[in-house]
Structures are given as C-alpha cells and as structure tokens.
PyMOL Python script that loads the backbone (N, CA, C, O; Angstrom):
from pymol import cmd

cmd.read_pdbstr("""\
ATOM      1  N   UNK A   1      25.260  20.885 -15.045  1.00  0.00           N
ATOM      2  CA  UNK A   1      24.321  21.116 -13.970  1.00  0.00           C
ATOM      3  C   UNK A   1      22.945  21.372 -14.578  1.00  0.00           C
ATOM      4  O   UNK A   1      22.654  21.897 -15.653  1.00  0.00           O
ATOM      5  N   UNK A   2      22.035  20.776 -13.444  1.00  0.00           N
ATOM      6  CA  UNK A   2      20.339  21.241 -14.482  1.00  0.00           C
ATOM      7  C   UNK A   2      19.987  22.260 -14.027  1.00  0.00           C
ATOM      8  O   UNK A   2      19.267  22.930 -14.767  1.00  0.00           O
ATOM      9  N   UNK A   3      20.267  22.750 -12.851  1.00  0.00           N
ATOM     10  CA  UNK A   3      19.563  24.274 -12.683  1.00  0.00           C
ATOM     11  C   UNK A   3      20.482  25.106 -12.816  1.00  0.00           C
ATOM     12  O   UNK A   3      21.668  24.832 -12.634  1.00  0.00           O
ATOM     13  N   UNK A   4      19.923  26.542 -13.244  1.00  0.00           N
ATOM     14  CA  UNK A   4      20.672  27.917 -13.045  1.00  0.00           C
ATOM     15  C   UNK A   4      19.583  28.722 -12.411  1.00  0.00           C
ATOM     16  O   UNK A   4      18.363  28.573 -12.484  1.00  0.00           O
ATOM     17  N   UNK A   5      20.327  29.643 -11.749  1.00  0.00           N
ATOM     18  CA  UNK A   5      20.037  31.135 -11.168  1.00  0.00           C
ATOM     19  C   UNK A   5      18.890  31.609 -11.724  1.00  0.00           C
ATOM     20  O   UNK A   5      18.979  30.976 -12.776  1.00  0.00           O
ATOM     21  N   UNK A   6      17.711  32.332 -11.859  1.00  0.00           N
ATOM     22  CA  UNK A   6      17.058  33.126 -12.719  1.00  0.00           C
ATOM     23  C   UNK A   6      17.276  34.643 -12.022  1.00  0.00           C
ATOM     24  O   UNK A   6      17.257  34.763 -10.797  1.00  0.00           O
ATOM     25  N   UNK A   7      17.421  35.434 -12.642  1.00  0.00           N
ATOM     26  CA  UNK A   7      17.975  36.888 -12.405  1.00  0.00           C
ATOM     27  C   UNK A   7      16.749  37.810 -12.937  1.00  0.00           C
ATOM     28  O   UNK A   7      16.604  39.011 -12.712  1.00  0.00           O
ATOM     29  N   UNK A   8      15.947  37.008 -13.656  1.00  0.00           N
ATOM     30  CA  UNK A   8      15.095  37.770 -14.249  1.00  0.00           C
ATOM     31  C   UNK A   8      14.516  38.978 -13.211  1.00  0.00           C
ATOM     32  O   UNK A   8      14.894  38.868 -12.045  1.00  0.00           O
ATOM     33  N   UNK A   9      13.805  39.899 -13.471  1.00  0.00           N
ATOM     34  CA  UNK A   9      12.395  40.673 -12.577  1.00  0.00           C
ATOM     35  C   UNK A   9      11.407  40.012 -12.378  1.00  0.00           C
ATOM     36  O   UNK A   9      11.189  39.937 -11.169  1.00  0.00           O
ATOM     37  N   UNK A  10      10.549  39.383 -13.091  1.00  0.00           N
ATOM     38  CA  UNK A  10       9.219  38.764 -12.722  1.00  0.00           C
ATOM     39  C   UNK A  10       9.791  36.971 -12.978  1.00  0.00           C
ATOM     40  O   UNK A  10      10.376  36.391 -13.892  1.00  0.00           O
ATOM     41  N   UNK A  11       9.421  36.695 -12.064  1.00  0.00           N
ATOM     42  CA  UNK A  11       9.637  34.924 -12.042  1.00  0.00           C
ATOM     43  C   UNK A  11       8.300  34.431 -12.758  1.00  0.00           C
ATOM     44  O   UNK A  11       7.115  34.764 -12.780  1.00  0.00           O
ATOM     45  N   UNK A  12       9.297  33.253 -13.458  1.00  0.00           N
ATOM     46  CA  UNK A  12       8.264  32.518 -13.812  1.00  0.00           C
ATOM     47  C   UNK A  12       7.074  31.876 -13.307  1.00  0.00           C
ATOM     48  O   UNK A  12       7.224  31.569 -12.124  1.00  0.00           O
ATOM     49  N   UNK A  13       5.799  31.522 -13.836  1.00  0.00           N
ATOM     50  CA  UNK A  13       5.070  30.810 -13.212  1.00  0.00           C
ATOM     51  C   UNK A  13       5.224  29.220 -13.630  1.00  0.00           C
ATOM     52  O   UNK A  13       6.019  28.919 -14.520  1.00  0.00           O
ATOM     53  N   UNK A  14       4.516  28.310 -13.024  1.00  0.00           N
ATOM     54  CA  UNK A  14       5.634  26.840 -12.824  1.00  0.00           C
ATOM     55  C   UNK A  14       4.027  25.618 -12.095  1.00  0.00           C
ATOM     56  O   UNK A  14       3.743  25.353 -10.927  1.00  0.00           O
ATOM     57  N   UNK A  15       3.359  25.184 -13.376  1.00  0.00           N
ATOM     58  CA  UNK A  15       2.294  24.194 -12.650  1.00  0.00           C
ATOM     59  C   UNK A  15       2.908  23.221 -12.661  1.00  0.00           C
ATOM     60  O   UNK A  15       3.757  23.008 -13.527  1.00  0.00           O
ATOM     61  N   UNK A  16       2.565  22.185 -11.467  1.00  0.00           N
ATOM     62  CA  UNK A  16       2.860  21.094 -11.732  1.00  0.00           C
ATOM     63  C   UNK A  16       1.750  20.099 -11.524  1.00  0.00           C
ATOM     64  O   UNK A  16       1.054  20.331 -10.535  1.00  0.00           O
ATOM     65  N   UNK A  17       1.438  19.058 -12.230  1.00  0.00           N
ATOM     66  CA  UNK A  17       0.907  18.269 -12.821  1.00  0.00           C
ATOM     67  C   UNK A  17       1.537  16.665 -12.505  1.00  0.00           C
ATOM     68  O   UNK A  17       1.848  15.980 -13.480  1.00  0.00           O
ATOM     69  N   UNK A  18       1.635  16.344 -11.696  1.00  0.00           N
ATOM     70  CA  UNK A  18       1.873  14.827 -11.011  1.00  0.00           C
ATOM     71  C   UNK A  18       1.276  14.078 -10.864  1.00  0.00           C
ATOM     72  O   UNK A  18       0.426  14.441 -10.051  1.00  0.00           O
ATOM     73  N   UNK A  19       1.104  12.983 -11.193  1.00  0.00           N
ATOM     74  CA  UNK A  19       0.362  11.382 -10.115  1.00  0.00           C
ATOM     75  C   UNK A  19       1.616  10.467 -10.375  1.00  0.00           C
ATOM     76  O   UNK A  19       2.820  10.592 -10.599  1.00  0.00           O
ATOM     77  N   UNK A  20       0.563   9.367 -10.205  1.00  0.00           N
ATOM     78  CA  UNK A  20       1.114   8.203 -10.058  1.00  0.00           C
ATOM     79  C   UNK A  20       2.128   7.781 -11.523  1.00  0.00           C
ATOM     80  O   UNK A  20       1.400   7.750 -12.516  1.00  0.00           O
ATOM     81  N   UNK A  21       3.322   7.521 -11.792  1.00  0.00           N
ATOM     82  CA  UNK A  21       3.726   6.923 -12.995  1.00  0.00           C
ATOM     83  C   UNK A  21       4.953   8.378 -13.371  1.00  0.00           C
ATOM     84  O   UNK A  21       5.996   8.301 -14.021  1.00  0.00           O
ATOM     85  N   UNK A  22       4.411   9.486 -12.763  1.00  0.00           N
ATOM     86  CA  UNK A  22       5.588  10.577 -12.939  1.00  0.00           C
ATOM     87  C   UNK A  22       6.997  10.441 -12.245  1.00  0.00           C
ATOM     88  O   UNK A  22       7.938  11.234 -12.203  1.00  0.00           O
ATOM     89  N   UNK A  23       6.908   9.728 -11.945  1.00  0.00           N
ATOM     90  CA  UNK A  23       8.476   8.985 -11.119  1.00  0.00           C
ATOM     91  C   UNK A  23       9.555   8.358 -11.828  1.00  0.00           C
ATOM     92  O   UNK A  23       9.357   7.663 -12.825  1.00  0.00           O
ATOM     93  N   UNK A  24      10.630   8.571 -11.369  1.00  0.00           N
ATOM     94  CA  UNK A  24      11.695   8.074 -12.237  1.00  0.00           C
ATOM     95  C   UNK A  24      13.277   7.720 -11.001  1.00  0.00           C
ATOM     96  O   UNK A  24      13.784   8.342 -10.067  1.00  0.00           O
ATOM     97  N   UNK A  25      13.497   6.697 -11.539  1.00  0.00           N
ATOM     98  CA  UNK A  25      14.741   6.414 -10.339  1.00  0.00           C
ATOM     99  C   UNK A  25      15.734   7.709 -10.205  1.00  0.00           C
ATOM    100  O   UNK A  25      16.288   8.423 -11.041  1.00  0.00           O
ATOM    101  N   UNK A  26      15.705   7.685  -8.630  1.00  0.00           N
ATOM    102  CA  UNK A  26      16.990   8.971  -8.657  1.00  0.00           C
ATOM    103  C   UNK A  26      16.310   9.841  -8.756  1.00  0.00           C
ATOM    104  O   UNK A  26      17.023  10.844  -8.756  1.00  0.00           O
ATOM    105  N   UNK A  27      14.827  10.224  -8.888  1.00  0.00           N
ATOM    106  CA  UNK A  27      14.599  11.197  -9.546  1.00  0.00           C
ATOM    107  C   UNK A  27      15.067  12.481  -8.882  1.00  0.00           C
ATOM    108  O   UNK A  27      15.527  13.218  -9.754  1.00  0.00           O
ATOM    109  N   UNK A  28      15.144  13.175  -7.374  1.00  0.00           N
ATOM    110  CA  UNK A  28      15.667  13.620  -6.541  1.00  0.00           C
ATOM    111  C   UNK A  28      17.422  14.193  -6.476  1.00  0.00           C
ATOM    112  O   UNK A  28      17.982  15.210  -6.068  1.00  0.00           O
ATOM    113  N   UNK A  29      17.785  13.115  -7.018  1.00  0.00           N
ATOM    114  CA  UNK A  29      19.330  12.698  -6.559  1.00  0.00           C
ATOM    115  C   UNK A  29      20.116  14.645  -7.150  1.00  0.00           C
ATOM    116  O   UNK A  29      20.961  15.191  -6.439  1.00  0.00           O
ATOM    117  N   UNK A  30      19.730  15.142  -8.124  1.00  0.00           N
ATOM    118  CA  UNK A  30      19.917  16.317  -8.215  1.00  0.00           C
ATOM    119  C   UNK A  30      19.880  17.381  -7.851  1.00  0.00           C
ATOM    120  O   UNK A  30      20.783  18.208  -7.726  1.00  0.00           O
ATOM    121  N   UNK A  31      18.419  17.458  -7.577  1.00  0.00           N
ATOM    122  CA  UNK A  31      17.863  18.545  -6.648  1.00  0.00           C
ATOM    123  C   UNK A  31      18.531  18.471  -5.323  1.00  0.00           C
ATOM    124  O   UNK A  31      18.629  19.584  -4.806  1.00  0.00           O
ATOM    125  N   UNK A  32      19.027  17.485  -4.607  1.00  0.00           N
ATOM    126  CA  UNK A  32      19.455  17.749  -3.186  1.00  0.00           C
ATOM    127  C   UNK A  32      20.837  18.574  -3.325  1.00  0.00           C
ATOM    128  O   UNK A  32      21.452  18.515  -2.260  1.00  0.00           O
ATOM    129  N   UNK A  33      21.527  19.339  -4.327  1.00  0.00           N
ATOM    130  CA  UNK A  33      22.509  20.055  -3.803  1.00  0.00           C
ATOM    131  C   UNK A  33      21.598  21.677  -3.537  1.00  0.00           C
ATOM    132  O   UNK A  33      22.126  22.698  -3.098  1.00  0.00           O
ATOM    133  N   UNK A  34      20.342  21.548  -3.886  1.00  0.00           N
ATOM    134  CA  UNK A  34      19.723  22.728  -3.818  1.00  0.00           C
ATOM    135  C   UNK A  34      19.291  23.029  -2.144  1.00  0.00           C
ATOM    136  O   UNK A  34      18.279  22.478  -1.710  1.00  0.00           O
ATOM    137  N   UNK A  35      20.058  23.866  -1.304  1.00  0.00           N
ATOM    138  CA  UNK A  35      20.343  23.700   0.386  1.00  0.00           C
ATOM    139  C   UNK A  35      18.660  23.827   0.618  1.00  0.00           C
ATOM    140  O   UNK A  35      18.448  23.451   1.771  1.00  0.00           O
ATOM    141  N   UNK A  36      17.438  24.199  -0.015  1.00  0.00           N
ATOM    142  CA  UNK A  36      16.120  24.517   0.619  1.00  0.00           C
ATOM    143  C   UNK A  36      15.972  23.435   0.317  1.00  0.00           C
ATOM    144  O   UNK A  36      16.308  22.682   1.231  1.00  0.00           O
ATOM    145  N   UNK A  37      15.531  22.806  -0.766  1.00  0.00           N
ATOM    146  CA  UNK A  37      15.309  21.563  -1.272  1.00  0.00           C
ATOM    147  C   UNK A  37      15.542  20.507  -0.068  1.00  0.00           C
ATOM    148  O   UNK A  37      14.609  20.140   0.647  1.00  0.00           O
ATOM    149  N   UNK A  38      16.981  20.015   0.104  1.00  0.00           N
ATOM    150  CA  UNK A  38      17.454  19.380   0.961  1.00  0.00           C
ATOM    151  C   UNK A  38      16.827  19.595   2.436  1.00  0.00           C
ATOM    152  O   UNK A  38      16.589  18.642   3.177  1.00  0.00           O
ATOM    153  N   UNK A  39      16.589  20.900   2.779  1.00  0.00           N
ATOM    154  CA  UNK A  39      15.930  20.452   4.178  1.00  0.00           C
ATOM    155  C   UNK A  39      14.506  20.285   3.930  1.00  0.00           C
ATOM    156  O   UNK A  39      13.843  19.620   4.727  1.00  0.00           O
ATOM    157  N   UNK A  40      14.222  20.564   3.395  1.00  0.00           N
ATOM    158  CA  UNK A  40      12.643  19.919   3.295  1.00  0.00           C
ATOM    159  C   UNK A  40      12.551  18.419   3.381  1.00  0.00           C
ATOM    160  O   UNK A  40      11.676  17.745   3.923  1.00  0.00           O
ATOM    161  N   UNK A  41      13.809  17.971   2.632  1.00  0.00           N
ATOM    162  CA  UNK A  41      13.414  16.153   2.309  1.00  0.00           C
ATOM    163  C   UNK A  41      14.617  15.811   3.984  1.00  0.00           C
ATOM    164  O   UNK A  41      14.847  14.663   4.365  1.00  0.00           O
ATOM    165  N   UNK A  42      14.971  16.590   4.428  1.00  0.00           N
ATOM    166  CA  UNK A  42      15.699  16.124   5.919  1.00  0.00           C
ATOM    167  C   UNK A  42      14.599  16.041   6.409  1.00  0.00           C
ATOM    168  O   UNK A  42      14.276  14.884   6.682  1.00  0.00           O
ATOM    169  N   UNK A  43      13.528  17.170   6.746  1.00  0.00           N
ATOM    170  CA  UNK A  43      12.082  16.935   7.427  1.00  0.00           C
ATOM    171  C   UNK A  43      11.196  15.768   6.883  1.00  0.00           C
ATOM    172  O   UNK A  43      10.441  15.229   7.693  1.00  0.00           O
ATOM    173  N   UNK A  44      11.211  15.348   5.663  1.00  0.00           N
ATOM    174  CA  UNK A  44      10.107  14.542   5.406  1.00  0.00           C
ATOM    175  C   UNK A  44      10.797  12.956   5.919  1.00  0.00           C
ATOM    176  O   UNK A  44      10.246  12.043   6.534  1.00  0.00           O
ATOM    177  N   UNK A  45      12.314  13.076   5.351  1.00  0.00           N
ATOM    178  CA  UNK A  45      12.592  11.718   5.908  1.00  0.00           C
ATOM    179  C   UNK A  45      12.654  11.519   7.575  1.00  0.00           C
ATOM    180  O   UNK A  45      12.101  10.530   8.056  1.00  0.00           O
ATOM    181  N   UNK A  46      13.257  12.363   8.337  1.00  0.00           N
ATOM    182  CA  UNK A  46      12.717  11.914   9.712  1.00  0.00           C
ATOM    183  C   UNK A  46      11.526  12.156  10.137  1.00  0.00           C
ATOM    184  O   UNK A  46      11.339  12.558  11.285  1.00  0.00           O
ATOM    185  N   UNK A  47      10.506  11.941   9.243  1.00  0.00           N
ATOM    186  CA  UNK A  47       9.059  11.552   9.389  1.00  0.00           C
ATOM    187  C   UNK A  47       8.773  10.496   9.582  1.00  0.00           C
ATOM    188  O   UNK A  47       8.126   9.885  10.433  1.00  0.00           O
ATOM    189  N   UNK A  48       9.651  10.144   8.153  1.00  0.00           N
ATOM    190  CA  UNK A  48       9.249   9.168   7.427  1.00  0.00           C
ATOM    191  C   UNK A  48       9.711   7.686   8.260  1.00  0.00           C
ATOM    192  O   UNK A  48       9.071   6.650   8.442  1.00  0.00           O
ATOM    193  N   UNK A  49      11.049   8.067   8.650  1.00  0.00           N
ATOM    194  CA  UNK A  49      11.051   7.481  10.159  1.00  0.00           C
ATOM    195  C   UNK A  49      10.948   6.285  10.851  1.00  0.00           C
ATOM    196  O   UNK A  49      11.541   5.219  11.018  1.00  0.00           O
ATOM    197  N   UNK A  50      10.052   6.835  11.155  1.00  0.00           N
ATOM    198  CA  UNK A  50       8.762   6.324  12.189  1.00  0.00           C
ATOM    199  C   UNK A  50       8.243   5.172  11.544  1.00  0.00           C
ATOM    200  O   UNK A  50       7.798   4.190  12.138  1.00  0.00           O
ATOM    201  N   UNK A  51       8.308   5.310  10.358  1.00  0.00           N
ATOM    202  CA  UNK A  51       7.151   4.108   9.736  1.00  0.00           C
ATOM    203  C   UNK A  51       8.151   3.268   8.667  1.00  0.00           C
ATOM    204  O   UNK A  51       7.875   2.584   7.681  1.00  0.00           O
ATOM    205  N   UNK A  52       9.391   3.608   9.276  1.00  0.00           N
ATOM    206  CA  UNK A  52      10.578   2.334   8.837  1.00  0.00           C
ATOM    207  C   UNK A  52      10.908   2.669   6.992  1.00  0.00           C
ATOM    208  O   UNK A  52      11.196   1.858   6.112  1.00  0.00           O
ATOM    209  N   UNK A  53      10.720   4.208   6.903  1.00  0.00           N
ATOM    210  CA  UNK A  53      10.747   4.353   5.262  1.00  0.00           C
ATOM    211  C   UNK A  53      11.908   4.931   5.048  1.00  0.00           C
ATOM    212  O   UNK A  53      12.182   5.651   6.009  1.00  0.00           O
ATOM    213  N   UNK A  54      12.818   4.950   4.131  1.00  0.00           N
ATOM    214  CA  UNK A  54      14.578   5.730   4.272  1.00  0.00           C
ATOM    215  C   UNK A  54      14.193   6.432   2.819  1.00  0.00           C
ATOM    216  O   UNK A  54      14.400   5.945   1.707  1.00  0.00           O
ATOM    217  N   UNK A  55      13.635   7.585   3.097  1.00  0.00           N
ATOM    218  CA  UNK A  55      13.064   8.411   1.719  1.00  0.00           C
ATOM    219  C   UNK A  55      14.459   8.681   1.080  1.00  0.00           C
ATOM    220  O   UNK A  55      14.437   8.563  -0.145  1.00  0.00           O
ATOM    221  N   UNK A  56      15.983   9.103   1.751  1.00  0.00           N
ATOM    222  CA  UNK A  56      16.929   8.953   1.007  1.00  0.00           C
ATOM    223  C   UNK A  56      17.203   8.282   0.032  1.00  0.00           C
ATOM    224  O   UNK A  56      17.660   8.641  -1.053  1.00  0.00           O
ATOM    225  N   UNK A  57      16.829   6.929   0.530  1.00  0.00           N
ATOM    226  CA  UNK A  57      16.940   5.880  -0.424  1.00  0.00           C
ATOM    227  C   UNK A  57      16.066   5.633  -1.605  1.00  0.00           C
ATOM    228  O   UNK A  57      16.423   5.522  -2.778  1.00  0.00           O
ATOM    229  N   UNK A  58      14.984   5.573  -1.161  1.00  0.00           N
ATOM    230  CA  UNK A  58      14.209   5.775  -1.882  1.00  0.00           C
ATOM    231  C   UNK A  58      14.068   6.579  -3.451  1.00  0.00           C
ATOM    232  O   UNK A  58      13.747   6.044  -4.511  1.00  0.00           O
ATOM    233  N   UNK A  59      14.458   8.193  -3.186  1.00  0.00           N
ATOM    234  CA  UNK A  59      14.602   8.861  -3.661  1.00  0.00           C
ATOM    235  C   UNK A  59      15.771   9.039  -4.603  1.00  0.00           C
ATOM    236  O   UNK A  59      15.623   9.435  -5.760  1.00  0.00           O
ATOM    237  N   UNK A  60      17.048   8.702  -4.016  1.00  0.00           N
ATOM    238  CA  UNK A  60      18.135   8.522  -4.675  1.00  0.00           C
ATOM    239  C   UNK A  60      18.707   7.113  -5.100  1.00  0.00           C
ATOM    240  O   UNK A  60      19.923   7.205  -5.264  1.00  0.00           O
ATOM    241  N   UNK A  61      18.304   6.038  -5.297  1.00  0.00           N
ATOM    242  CA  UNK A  61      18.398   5.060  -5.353  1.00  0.00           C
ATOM    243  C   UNK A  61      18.471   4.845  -7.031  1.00  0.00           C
ATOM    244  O   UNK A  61      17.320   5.049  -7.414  1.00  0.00           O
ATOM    245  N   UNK A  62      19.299   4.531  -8.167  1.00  0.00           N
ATOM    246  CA  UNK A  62      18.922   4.644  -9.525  1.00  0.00           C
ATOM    247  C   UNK A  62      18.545   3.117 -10.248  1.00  0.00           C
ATOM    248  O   UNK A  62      18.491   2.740 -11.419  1.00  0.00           O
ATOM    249  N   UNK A  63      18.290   2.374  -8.768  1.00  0.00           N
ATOM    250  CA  UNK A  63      17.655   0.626  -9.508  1.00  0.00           C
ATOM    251  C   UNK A  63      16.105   1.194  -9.723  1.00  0.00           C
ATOM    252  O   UNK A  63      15.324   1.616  -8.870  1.00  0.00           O
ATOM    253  N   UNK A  64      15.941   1.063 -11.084  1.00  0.00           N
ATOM    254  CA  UNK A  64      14.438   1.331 -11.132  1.00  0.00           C
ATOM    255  C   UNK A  64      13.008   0.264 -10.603  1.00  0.00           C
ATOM    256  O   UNK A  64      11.788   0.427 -10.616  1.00  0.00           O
ATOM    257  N   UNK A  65      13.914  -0.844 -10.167  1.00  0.00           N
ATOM    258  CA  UNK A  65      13.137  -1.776  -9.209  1.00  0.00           C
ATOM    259  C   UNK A  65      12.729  -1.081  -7.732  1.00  0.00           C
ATOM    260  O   UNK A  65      12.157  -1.727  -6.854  1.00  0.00           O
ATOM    261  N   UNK A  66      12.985  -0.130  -7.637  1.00  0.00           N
ATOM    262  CA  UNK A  66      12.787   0.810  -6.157  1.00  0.00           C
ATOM    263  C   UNK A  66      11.544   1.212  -6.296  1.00  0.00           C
ATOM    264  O   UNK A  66      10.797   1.202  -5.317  1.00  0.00           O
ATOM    265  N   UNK A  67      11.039   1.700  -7.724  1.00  0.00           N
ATOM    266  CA  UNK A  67       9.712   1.884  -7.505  1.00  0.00           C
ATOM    267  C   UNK A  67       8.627   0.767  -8.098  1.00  0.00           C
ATOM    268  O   UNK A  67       7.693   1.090  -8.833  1.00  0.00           O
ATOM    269  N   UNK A  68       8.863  -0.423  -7.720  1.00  0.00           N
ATOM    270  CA  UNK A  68       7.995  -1.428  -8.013  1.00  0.00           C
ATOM    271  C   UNK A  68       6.973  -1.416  -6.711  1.00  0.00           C
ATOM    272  O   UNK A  68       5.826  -1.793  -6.473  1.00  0.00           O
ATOM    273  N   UNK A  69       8.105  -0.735  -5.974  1.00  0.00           N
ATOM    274  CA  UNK A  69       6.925  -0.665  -4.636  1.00  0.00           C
ATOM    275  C   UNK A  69       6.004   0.587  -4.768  1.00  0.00           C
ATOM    276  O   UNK A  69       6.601   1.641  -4.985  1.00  0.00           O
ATOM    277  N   UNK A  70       4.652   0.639  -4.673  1.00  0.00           N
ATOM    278  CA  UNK A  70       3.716   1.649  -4.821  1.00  0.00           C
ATOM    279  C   UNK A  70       3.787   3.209  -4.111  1.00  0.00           C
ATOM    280  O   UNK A  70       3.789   4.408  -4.393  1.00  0.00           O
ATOM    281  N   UNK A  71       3.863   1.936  -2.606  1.00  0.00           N
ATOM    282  CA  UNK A  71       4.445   3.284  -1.400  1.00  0.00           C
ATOM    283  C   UNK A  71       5.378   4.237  -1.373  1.00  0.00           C
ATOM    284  O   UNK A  71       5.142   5.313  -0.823  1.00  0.00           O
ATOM    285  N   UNK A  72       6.725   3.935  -2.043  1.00  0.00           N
ATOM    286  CA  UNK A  72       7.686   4.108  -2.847  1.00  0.00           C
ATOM    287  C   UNK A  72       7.328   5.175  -3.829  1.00  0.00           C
ATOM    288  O   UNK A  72       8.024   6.160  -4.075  1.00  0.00           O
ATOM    289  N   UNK A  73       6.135   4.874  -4.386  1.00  0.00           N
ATOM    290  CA  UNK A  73       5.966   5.836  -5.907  1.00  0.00           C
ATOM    291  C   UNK A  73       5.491   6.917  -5.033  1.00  0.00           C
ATOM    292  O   UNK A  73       5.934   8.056  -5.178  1.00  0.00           O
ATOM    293  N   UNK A  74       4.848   6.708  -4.372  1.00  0.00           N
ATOM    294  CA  UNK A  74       3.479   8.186  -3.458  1.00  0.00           C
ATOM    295  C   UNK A  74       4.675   8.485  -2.811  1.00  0.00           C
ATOM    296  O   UNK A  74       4.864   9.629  -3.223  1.00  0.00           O
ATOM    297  N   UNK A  75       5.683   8.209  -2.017  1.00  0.00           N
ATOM    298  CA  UNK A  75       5.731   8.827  -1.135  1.00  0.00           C
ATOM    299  C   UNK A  75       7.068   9.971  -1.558  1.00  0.00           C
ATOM    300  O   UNK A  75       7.206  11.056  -0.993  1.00  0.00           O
ATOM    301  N   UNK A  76       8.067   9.407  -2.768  1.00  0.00           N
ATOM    302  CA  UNK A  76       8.633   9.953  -3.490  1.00  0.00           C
ATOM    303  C   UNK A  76       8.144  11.113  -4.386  1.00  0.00           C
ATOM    304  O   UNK A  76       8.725  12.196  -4.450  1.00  0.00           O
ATOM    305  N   UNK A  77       7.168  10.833  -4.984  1.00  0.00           N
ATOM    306  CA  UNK A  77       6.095  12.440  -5.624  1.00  0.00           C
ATOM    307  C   UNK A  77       5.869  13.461  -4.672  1.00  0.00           C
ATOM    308  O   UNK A  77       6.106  14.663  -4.791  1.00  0.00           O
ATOM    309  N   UNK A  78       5.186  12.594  -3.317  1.00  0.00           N
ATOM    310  CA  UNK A  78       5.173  13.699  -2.473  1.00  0.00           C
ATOM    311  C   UNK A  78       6.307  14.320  -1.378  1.00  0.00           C
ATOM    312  O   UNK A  78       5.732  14.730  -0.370  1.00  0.00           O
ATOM    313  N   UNK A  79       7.326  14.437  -1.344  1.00  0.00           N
ATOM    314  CA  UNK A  79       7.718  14.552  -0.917  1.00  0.00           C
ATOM    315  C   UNK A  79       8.931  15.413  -1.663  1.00  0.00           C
ATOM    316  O   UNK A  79       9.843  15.978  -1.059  1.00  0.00           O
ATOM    317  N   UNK A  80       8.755  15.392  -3.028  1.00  0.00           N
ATOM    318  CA  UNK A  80       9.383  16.194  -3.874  1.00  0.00           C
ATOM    319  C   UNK A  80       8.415  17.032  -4.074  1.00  0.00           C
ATOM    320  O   UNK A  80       8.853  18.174  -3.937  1.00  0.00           O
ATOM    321  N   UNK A  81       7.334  17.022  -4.325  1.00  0.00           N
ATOM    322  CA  UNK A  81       6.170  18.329  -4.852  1.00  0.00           C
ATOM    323  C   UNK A  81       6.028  19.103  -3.123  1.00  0.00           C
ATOM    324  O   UNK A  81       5.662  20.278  -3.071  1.00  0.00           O
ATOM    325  N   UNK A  82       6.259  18.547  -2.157  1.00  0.00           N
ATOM    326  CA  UNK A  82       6.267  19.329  -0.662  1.00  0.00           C
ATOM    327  C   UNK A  82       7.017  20.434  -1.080  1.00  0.00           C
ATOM    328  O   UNK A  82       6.556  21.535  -0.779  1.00  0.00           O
ATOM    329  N   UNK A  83       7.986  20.396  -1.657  1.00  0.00           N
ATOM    330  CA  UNK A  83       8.932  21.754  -1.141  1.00  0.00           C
ATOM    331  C   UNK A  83       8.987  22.286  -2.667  1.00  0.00           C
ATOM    332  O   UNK A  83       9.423  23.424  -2.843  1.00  0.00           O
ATOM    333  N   UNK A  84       8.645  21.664  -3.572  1.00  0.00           N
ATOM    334  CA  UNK A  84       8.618  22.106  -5.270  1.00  0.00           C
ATOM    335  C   UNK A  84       7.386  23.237  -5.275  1.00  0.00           C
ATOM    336  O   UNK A  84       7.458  24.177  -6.067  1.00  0.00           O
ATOM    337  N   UNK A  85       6.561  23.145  -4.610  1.00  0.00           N
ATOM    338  CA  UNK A  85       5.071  23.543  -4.715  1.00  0.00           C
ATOM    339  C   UNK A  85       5.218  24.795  -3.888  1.00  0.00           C
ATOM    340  O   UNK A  85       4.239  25.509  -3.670  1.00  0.00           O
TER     341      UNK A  85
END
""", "prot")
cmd.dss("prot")
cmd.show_as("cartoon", "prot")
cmd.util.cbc("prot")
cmd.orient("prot")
C-alpha cells in the first residue's frame, strides 16, 4: 500500500507544485480507496458530466495514450489537486 496513517502531533506541511506534463496513467487509480479522496472525484466527475468527460476513466485508465488528449491532462491534475490541496 502507498499510504499510511500519520499519528504524528504536528502534521506535515505538503506543497504541491503541478502543471502540465505532471501526469501519469492511472495516476489516481490508488488514491480512490482513500473514502475523502473518492468523494471529491464522485463530485468532480458528475460535473464533469455534462460536458461528456468520464474523469473515472480518465483518471484510472493505465493506456498512457489517455493522456495524448490535453483536456485529459488539465482536467486529471485538477481534479486530483481539488481535494489534495
């Protein structure tokens, strides 16, 4: 598993630093057993909706031809830094 618990007293601090090209197939596909995580990207994909985009797919998809599409790259960054941030 990639995440653990932190138990610490003072939490870490945590920048993140994204654009365009920080993407990676699947990149998501992990983070969704994390239950906050997951509803955030339930909200962004029935946004997303509307404008015929299946951020599931998108997101969890591990053909790295998924992000040849641009829209694809933006909308996957953002939509992971929404609820990361």
């Amino acid at each position: 598993m990639l995440f653990q618990h932190f138990s610490g007293g003072k939490r870490p601090v945590w920048f993140v630093f994204a654009g365009m090209g920080s993407q990676w197939p699947a990149m998501a596909k992990d983070l969704l057993v994390l239950d906050t995580f997951r509803k955030s990207i339930d909200i962004s994909a029935e946004i997303l909706k509307k404008y015929d985009l299946d951020l599931y797919y998108i997101i969890t998809n591990p053909d790295p031809t998924i992000l040849d599409n641009i829209l694809h790259n933006f909308v996957s960054i953002v939509a992971v830094q929404v609820r990361i941030v």
